[in-house]
C-alpha positions as CSV (number, residue, x, y, z in Angstrom):
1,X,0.0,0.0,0.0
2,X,1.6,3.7,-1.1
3,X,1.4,6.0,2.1
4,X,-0.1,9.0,1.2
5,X,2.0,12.4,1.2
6,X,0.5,15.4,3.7
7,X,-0.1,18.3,1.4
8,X,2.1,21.2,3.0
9,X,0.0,22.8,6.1
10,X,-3.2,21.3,5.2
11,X,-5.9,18.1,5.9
12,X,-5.5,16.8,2.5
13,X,-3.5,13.9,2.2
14,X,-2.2,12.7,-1.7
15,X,-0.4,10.3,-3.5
16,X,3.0,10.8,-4.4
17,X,2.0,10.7,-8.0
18,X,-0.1,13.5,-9.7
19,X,-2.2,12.6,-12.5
20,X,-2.5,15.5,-14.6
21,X,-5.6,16.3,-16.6
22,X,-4.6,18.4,-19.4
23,X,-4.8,15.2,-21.8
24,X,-8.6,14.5,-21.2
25,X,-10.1,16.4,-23.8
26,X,-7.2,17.1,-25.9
27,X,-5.1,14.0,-26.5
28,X,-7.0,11.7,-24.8
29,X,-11.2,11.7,-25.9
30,X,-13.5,10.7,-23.3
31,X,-13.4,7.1,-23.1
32,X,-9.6,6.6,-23.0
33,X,-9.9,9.3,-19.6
34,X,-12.4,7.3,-17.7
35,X,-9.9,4.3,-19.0
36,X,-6.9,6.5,-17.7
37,X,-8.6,7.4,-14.1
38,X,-10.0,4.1,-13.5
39,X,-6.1,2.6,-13.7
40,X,-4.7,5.5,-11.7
41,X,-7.1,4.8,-9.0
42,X,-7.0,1.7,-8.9
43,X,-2.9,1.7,-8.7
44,X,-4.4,3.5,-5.1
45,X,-3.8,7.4,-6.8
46,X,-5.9,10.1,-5.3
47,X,-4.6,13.3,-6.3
48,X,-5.7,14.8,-10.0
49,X,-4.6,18.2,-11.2
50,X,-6.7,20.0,-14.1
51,X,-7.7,23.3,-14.7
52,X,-10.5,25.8,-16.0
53,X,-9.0,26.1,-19.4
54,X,-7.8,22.6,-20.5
55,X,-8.5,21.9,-23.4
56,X,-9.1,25.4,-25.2
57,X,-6.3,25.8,-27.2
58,X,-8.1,22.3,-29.6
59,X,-9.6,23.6,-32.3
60,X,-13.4,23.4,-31.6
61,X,-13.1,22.8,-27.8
62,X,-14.1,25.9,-25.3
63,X,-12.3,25.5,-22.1
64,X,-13.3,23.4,-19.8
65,X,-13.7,19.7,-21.7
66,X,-11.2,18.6,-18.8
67,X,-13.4,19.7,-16.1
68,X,-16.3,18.3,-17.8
69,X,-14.6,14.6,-18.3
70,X,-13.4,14.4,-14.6
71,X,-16.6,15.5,-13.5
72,X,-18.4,12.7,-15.6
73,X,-16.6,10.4,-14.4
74,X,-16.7,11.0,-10.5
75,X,-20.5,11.1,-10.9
76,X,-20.3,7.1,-13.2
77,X,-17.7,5.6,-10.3
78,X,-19.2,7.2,-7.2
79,X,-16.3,8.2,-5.6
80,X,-16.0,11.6,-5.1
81,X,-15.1,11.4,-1.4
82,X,-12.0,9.1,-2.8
83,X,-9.8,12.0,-4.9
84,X,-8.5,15.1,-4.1
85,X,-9.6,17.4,-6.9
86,X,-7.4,19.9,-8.0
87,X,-8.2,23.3,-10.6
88,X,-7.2,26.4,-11.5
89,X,-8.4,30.3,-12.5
90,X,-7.4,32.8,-14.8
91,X,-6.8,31.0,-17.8
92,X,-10.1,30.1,-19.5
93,X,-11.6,32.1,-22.4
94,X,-15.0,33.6,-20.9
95,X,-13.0,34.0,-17.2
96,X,-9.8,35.6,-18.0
97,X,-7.6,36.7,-14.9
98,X,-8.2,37.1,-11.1
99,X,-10.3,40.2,-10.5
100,X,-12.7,39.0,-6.8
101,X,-16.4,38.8,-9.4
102,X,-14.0,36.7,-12.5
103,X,-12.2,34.1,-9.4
104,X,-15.8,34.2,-7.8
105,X,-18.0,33.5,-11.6
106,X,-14.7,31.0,-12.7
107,X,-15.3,28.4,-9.5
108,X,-18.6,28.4,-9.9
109,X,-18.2,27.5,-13.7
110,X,-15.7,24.9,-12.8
111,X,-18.2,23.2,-9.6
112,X,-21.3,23.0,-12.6
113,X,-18.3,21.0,-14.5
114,X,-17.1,18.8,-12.1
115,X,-20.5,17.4,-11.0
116,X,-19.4,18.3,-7.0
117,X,-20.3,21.1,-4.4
118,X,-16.3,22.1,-3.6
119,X,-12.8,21.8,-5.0
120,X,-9.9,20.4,-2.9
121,X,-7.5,22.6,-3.9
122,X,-8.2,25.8,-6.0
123,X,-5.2,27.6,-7.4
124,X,-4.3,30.5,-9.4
125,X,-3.3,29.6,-12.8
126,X,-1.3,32.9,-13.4
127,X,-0.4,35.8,-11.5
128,X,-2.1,39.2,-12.3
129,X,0.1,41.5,-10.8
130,X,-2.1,44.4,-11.8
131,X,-4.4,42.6,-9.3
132,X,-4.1,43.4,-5.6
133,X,-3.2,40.1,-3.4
134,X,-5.6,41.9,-1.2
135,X,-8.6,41.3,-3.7
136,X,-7.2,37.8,-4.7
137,X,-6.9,36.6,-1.2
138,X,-9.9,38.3,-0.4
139,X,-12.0,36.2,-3.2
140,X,-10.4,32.8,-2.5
141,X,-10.9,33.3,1.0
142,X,-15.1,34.1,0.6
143,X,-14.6,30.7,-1.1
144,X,-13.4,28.7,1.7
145,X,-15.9,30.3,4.0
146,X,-19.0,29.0,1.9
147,X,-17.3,25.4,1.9
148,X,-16.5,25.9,-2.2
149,X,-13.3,25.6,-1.7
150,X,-11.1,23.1,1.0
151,X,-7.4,24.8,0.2
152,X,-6.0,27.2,-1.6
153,X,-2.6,27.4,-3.6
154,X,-0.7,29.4,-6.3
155,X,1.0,29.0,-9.7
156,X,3.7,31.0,-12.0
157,X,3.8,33.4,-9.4
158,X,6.5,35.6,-8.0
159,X,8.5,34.9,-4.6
160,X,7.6,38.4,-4.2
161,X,3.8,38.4,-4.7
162,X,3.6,35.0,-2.9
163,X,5.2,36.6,0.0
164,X,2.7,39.5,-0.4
165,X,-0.4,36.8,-0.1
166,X,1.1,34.9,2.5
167,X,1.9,38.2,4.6
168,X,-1.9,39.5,3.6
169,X,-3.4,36.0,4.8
170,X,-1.8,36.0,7.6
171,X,-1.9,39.4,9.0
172,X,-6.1,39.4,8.1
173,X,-6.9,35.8,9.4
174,X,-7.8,34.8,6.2
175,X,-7.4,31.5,4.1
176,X,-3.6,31.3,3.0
177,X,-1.6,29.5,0.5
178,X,-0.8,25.7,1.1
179,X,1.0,24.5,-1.8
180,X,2.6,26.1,-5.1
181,X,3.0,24.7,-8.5
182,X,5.9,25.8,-10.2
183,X,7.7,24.6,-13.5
184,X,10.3,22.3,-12.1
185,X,12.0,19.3,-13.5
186,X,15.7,17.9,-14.0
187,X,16.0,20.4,-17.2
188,X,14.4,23.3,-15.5
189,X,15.4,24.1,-12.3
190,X,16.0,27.4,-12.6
191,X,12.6,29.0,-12.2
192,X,12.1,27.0,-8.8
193,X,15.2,26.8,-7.0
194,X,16.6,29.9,-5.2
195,X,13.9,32.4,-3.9
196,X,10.9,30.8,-4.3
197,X,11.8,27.3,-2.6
198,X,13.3,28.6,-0.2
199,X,9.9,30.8,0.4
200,X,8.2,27.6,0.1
201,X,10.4,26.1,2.6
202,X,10.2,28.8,5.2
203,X,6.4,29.1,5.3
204,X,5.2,25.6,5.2
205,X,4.1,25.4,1.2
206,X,4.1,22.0,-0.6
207,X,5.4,22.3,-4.4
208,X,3.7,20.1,-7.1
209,X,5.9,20.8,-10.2
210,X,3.9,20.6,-13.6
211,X,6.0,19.9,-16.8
212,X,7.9,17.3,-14.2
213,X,8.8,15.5,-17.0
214,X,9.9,17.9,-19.6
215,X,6.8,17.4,-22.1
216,X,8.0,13.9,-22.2
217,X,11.7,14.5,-22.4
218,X,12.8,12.4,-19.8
219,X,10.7,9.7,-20.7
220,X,14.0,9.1,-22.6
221,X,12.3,8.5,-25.8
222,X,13.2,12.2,-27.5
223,X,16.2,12.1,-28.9
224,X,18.3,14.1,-31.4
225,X,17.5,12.3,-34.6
226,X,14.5,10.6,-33.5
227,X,10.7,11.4,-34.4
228,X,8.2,10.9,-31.8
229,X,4.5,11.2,-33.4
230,X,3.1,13.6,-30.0
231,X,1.6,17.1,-30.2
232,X,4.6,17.6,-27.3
233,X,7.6,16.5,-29.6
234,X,8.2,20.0,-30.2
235,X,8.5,21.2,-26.9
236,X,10.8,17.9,-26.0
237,X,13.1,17.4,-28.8
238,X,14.8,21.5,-27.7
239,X,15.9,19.6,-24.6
240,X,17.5,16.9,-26.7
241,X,19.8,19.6,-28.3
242,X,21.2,20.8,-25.2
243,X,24.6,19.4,-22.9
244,X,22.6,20.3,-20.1
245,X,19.7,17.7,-21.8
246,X,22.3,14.8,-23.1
247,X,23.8,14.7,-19.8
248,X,20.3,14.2,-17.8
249,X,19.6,11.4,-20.0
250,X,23.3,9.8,-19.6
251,X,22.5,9.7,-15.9
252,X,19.0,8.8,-15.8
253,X,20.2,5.7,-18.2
254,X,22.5,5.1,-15.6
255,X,20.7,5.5,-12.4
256,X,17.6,3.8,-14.1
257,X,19.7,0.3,-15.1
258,X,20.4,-0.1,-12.1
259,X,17.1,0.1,-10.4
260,X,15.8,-1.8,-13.6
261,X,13.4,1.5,-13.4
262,X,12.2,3.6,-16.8
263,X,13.5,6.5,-17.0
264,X,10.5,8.4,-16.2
265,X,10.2,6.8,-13.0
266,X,13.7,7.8,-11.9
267,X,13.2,11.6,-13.5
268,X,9.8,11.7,-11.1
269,X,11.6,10.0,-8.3
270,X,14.7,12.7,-8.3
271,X,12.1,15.6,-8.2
272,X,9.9,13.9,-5.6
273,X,13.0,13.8,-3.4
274,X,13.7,17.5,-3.7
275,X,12.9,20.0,-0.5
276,X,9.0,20.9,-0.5
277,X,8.1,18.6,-3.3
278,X,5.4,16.4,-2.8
279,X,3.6,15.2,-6.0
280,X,5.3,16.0,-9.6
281,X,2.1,15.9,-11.7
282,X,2.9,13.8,-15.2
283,X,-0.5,12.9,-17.6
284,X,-0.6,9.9,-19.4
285,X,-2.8,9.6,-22.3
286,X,-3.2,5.5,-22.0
287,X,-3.4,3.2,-18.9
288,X,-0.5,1.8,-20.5
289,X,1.5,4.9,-19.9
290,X,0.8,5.1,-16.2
291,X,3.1,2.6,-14.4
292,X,6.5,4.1,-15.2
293,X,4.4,7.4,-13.7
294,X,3.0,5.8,-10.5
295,X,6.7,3.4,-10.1
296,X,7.7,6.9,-8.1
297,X,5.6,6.2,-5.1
298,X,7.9,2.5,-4.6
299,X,11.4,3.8,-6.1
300,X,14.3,4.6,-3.2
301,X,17.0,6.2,-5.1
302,X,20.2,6.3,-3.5
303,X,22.5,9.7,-2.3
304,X,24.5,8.4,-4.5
305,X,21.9,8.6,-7.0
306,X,20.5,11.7,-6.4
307,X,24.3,13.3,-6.4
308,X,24.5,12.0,-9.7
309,X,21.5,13.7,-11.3
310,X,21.2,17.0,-9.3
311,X,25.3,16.9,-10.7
312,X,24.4,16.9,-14.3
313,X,21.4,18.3,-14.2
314,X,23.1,21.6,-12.7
C-alpha cells in the first residue's frame, strides 16, 4: 500500500504521484480518460490536477472539456469522497484573470463542470500582478468560507507576490496558500530553486511541479535524430539539443539500469526527493503509460543517486 504524502500545512492527504488532466479532452477523448482514471485509481492514486482552461487551445473545444470529463466520471464511479480534486483560475476564455467577481463566476463555472459542491485545492493559474493580493486573497478566502473551496494554492507566481499573499493571509486571518505549482523538472530548475523554494520552505508550502517530465523528455524516448508522433515532440526534442539535456539522460540511463526502473520513474523520483516537493504531476494519455508514472511512489533512489543527477542536471 503507497502511504499518502500530507499536502504542506493542510488536511489533504495525496499520492506521491499527480495525475495530470490536461490530456482529457485534448489527446485523450472521453473514453480513453475514464480508462486513464480508473487505472490510476486503482494503482491507489488520489490526487488529480486540471484546470478551468484545458483543453481550449483544440480547435473546436471551449475550455473546460477537462473539467467536464473528470466530472463525468466522478458522478459514473461514485467516488468523489476518494480524490483530491485539483483546478485552477485565470486562464479560461470567458474567465480571463483574477479580479474577486471573474475568481468568484470562474469556480462556480468549474463546480457545474465537475458534477461536486467544492474543489480540494483551487489555485491561481497565473499571477495578475495588476491585481491586488488583497482582492485575490480576499475572493479565495469568501470561497473557503462557503465550503467551495477546501485549500487554496498558487502557480507562476513571483516569490515576491507570494510573499505579499502569504503576509496578507496572515496578517487578516484569512485562508492562506498551502502549496505552489511551479515549473520544475531535471531540465528546469532554474525558475524553482533559489527564492521561491526557499519561500516555500520557510512558510510551510508543498510544491507540485507541472512539466515534471519535460513534455515527455525524460521519458528518454526524444532524442536528437529521433521522431516521436506527439503534439509535445516540439516542446521535447529542444531539450534533446542541449549538454545540459544529453547529460540528464546519460544519468538517468545510468541510475535507471540499475534500479531496472524507466527512465520516467527515476526523472519523477529525483524531483519527488527534492525540499518541498510532494507530487510531480505527469498525464498519461493510455493506462498503458501510467506505471513508469506511478513506479515513483515505490522507487528509493540512493544519495549516490540523487548526487548523480542534481550533478548533471546543474
Amino acid at each position: 500500500m503507497t502511504s499518502l504524502r500530507k499536502l504542506g500545512s493542510s488536511d489533504l492527504e495525496v499520492h506521491p504521484l499527480c495525475l495530470g488532466g490536461n490530456v482529457f479532452g485534448w489527446t485523450a477523448d472521453e473514453d480513453r480518460s475514464f480508462a486513464v482514471l480508473d487505472a490510476y485509481t486503482a494503482a491507489g492514486g488520489n490526487f488529480v490536477d486540471t484546470a478551468d482552461s484545458y483543453s481550449a487551445w483544440v480547435e473546436g473545444n471551449v475550455g473546460g472539456e477537462s473539467e467536464t470529463i473528470i466530472g463525468k466520471w466522478l458522478k459514473a464511479r461514485g467516488n468523489r469522497s476518494d480524490v483530491v480534486i485539483a483546478t485552477k483560475v485565470s486562464q479560461h476564455p470567458d474567465f480571463q484573470g483574477l479580479t474577486a467577481a471573474n475568481i468568484k463566476a470562474a469556480a462556480e463555472a468549474s463546480l457545474r463542470r465537475l458534477g461536486t459542491d467544492h474543489i480540494d485545492l483551487y489555485y491561481t493559474h497565473f499571477d495578475k500582478p495588476d491585481v491586488p493580493v488583497e482582492e485575490i486573497i480576499g475572493a479565495l478566502d469568501e470561497l473557503v468560507e462557503a465550503g467551495k473551496v477546501r485549500h487554496i494554492a498558487a502557480s507562476n507566481i513571483s516569490a515576491e507576490r507570494l510573499a505579499a499573499s502569504l503576509a496578507f493571509s496572515d496578517r487578516e486571518g484569512l485562508a492562506r496558500y498551502v502549496a505552489l505549482q511551479p515549473h520544475y523538472n531535471l531540465v528546469s530548475r532554474d525558475t524553482y530553486e533559489g527564492s521561491l523554494q526557499n519561500l516555500a520552505e520557510r512558510e510551510g508550502l508543498a510544491a507540485v511541479p507541472y512539466y515534471a517530465l519535460a513534455s515527455g523528455f525524460l521519458t528518454g524516448k526524444y532524442r536528437t535524430g529521433t521522431t516521436v508522433d506527439s503534439p509535445r515532440a516540439r516542446g521535447a526534442a529542444k531539450h534533446a539539443q542541449t549538454e545540459r539535456g544529453r547529460r540528464v539522460l546519460a544519468a538517468l540511463e545510468e541510475v535507471a539500469r540499475s534500479h531496472r526502473a524507466p527512465v520516467a520513474t527515476v526523472a519523477l523520483g529525483w524531483l519527488a526527493s527534492r525540499p518541498t516537493v510532494a507530487a510531480p504531476i505527469a498525464s498519461a494519455r493510455t493506462p498503458e503509460q501510467l506505471p513508469a508514472l506511478l513506479g515513483v511512489a515505490e522507487l528509493t533512489l540512493t544519495d549516490e543517486d540523487l548526487e548523480r543527477l542534481t550533478t548533471a542536471s546543474a
